[in-house]
N, C-alpha and C positions, 0 to 999 in steps of 0.2 A: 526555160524550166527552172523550177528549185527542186534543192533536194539538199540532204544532210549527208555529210561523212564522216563518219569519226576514225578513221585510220584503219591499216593493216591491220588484221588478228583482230579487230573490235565488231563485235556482232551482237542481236536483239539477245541471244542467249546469256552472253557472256555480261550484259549492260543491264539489260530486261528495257532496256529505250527500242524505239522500235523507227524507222527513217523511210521515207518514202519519195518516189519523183512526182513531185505534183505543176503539172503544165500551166503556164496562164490562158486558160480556154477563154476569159473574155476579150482576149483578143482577136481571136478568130473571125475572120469578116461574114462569112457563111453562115448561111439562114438556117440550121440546122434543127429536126424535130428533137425534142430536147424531155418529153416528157415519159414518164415511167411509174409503171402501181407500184402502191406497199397494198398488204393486209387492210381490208378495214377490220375495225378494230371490232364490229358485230359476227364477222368471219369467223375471226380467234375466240372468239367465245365458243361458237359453232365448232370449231374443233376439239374447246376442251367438253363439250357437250357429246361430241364422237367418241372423242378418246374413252371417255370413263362408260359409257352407254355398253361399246363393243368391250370394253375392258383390254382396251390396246394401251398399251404403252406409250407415254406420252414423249418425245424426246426433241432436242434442239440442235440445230445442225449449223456451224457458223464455216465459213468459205474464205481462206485466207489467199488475201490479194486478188478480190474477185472481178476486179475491172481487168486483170490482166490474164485472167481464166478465162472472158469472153473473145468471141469470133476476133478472127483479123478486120481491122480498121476497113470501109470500103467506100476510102479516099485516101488522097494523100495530105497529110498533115505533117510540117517540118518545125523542129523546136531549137532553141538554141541551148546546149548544156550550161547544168550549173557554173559557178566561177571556178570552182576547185574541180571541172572534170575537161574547160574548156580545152581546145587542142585548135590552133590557127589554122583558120580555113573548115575547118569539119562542122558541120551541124547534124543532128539526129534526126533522121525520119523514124514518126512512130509505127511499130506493127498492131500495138492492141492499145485498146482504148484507157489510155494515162487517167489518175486522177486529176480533176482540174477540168478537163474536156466538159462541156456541157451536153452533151448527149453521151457519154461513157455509162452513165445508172442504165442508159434506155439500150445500148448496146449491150451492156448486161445482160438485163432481161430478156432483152429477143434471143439472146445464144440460149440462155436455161430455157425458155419456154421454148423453144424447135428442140429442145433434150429431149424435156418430160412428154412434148408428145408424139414423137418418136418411139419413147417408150408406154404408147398406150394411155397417156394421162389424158385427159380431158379440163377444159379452163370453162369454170364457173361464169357461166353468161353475165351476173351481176359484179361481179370482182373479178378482174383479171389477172391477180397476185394468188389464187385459189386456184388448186388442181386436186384431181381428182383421179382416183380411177378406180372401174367397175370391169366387173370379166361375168359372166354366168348368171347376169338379174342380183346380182349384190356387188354391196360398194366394198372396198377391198382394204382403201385407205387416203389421204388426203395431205395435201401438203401444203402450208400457206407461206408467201415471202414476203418477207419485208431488206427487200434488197440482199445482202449477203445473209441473213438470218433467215433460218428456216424453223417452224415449226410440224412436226407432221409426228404423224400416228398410223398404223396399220395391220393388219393381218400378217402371216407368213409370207405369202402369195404378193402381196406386198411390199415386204423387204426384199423379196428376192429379185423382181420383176424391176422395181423403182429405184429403192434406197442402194440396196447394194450397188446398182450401177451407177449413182449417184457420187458415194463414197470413193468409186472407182476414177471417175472419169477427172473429177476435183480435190485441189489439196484444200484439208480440212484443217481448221484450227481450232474447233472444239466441236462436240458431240458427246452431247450427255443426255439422261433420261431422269424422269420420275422428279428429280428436284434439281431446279435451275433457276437461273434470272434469266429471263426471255426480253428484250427491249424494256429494260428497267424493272420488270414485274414479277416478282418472286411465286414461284408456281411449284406446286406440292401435291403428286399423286399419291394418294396412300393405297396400302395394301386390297383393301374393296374397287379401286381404280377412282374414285371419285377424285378430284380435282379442287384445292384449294388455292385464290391467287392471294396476293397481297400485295402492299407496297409500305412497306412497315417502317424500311428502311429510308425509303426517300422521302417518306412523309417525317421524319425525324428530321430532317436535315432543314427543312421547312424553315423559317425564324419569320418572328416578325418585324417589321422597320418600325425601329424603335426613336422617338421624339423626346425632346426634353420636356418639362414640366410646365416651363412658361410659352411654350411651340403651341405644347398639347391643348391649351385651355383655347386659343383659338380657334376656334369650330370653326366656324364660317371661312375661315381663309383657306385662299389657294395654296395649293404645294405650290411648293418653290421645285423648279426643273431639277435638281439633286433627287428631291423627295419625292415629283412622279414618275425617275426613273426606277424608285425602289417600290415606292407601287405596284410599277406594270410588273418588276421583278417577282413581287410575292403573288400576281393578280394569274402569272403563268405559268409557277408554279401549282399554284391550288386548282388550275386550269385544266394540268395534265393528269392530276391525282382525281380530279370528279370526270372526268373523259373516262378512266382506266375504273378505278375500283373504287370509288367515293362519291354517288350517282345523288346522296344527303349535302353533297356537298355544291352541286351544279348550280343549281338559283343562284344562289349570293356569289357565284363566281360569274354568271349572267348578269345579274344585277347589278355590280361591281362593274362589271366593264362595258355595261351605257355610260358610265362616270370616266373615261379614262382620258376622256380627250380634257375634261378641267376637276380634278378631283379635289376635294377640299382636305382636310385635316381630319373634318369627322370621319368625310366615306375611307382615310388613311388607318384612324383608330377602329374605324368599324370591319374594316378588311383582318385589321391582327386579331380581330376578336373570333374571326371565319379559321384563322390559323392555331387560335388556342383549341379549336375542338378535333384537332387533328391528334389528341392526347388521347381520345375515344377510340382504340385504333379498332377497325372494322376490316372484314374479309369477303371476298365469296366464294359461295361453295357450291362447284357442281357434280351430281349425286349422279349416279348411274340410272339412267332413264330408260325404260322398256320401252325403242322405238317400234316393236313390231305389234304392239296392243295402243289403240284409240291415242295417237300421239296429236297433239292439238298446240296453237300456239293461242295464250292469250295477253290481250294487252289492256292495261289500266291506262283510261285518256281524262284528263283535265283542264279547267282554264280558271280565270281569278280574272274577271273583268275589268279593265280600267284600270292596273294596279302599275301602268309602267306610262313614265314620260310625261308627266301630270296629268295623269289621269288618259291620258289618248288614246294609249294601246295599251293591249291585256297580255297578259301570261299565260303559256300553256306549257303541257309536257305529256310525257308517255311514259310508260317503261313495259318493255315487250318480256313475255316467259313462252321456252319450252317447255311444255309437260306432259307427265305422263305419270296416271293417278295423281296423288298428290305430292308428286316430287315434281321442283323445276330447275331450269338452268337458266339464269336472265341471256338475253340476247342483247337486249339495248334499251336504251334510255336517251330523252332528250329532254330540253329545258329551253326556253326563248320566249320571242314573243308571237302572235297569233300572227299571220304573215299581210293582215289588212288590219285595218282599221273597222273596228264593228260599233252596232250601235246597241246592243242587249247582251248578255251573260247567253242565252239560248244561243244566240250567234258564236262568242267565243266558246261555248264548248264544243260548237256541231264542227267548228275547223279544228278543233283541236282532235276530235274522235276521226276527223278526214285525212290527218296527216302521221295518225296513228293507225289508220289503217293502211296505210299508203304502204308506211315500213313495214309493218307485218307480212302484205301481202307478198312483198319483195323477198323477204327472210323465209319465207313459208316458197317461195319459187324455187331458192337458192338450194333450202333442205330438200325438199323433192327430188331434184336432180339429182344430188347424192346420194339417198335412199331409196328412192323408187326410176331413177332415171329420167328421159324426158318424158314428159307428158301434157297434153295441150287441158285437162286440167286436173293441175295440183292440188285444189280443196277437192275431189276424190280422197286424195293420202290423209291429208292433215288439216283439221276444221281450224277455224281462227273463232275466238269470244272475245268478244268487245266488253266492258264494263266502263259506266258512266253513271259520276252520283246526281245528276241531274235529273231528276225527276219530269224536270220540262222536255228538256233533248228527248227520253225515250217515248214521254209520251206521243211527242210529235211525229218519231219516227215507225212509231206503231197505231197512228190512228189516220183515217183517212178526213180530216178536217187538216185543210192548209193552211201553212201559216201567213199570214197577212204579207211579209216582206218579200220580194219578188226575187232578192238574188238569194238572199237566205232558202226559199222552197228548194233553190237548185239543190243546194247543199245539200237537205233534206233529203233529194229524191238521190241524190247521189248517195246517200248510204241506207236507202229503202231498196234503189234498184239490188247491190251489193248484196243484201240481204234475201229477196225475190231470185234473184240468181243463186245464190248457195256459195258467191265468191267469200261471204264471210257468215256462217254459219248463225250466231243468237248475236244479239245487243242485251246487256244486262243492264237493271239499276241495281247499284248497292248504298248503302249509306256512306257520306261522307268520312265517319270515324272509319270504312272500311276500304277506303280512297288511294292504294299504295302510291298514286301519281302526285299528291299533293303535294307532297311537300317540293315537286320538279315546279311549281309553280306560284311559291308564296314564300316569301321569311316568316321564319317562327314556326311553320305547320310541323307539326310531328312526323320527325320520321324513323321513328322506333319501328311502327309493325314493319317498314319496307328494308332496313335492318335484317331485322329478325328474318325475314323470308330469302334475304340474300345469302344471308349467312349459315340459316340450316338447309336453303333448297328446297322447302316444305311452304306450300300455299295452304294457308288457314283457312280454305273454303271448297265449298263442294262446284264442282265441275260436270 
């Protein structure tokens, strides 16, 4: 094992340094299961989408030394002490699960989740970092992990039943509400309960890799291994900022990292040029939604044919909303390429509308269960609208003339059957200029209205 000492009378309070025993777990010969959820990151939307909705309080709950708050160890694992604790002849058997151990996150988890349901909580079929829990045909409140981090929201019935025993049972090293940084993300409930995130701060810190003047004029050349490592540096950054709250920003961080395995100098100048619009700083915002009036999820699907790999493969995206009237709260967003290779624009949008309805229908499962409980079917609760600016896609999927290509039909009937069943209520066309997915699939395309709708919670269109 390592560990730090800094002498008699020295402690985190008194230093504000903080010291820990961390094990060398890859040494361990034992074939251990080793893996563990966090949040996904369409969840924590889903929460702040509850939080402001019920007008619950939103708060963060952090678990100090929480690999050593889980169950006893159930094996025996022997470590040999630091240099400064050794003692001839003695070595340490561990009781709970050290940092370093490769299954210590996973031992974590399994002690809090036999807590929460224990006390009544229930774990989201689709995330198992997601809990829940309902008493009397309503949901009560929610609580999401991302390992020692908690995010949750609730009722009374709630804190009394979950949180308070929660508080009780572990030592906490922070728990706050309403304004906090939640895993990097600065999060802002105002007095209506609505819910603003940001990352304002981390996206400041951003820079870009900056080249000299006789470097810079050569385009065509390869980085030199210093300069791809500052690449991937800023390519990971802008990575984590369009994952989180910069969804304008996803394409060219997609686009960008087809290039990473031999990047030139341009794709280097043209990544800092992705880091100068980080000067735009953008929020989102979610509004208090009435989920007990016609709550529906809709998603904007798009593709840009042929536009990746010289021409091979095509570009798609999505971006999925809660709403209710015309307020929403985004769920998710994605950006990539279409998962085949197609040979028509009609082909890349029909996979692109399939794997946009894919997550919907997913997200639309997940919210049921917390709102209305189980149910064998959830489009009952909450309708899904499709919109697509492809005039060809709808017409295909709304007339009974087939189309010529044989695997393309599948597709086809795949989101005719979708629609004949009621698993997903309309397919729309809208025009291109009214496209919010676009710009998840092209450089350059505007993405001001998808902007604007992030940021006041307000869909410019009738429903």
């Amino acid at each position: 094992g390592r560990g730090g000492y800094a002498g008699d009378g020295v402690t985190e309070k008194s230093t504000g340094f903080k010291a820990r025993l961390v094990v060398r777990g890859f040494e361990e010969e034992d074939d251990n299961t080793v893996d563990s959820p966090t949040g996904d990151k369409s969840s924590t939307r889903i929460v702040y989408s509850i939080a402001a909705a019920h007008s619950w309080k939103l708060e963060t709950v952090d678990i100090k030394a929480s690999f050593l708050q889980s169950a006893k160890l159930d094996r025996t694992v022997y470590v040999k002490p630091p240099k400064n604790l050794k003692k001839a002849g003695i070595i340490w058997q561990l009781n709970k699960p050290a940092y370093g151990l490769a299954d210590s996150s996973r031992n974590w988890y399994n002690s809090l989740r036999s807590f929460l349901l224990s006390l009544g909580c229930s774990v989201s079929k689709t995330d198992q970092a997601f809990f829940f829990h309902r008493s009397e045909g309503r949901l009560n409140g929610v609580i999401l992990l991302h390992v020692d981090d908690f995010l949750l929201c609730g009722n009374t019935k709630f804190k009394n039943i979950v949180v308070k025993k929660l508080l009780e049972k572990y030592d906490i090293s922070k728990h706050k509400a309403e304004k906090f940084l939640y895993t990097g993300v600065n999060i802002c409930q105002s007095s209506n309960a609505s819910i603003t995130i940001d990352q304002f701060q981390y996206a400041s810190n951003v820079r870009t890799y900056q080249l000299d003047r006789a470097r810079a004029q050569l385009k065509s050349s390869d980085l030199t291994p210093e300069e791809r490592t500052g690449y991937l540096s800023v390519l990971g950054k802008l990575s984590w900022l369009s994952n989180i709250s910069r969804p304008d920003l996803k394409w060219d961080v997609y686009f960008y990292s087809q290039k990473n395995k031999n990047p030139t100098v341009q794709d280097l100048l043209d990544l800092n040029g992705v880091v100068a619009r980080l000067n735009d700083q953008k929020s989102i915002h979610f509004p208090p939604l009435n989920l007990k009036d016609s709550v529906k999820i809709v998603v904007h699907t798009d593709a840009s044919f042929g536009n990746l790999n010289q021409k091979v493969n095509s570009g798609r995206g999505y971006v999925i909303f809660l709403c209710s009237g015309d307020s929403v709260c985004v769920l998710a967003w994605a950006s990539n390429k279409v998962k085949r290779v197609v040979s028509s624009t009609l082909e890349s949008e029909a996979l692109a509308l399939i794997d946009g309805l894919n997550h919907s229908e997913m997200l639309r499962d997940e919210i049921s269960d917390l709102l209305y409980g189980q149910s064998k079917r959830p489009h009952d609760f909450i309708k899904i609208i499709a919109f697509t600016d492809s005039k060809q896609l709808y017409e295909s999927v709304h007339s009974t003339k087939q189309v010529s290509d044989h695997r393309l039909r599948r597709d086809i009937c795949n989101v005719k059957e979708r629609l004949q069943q009621g698993v997903v209520s309309e397919l729309r066309w809208i025009p291109n200029t009214e496209m919010l997915a676009d710009p998840l699939t092209k450089r350059g395309a505007d993405s001001q209205k998808l902007s604007l709708v992030l940021e006041t919670g307000k869909l410019f269109c009738k429903l």
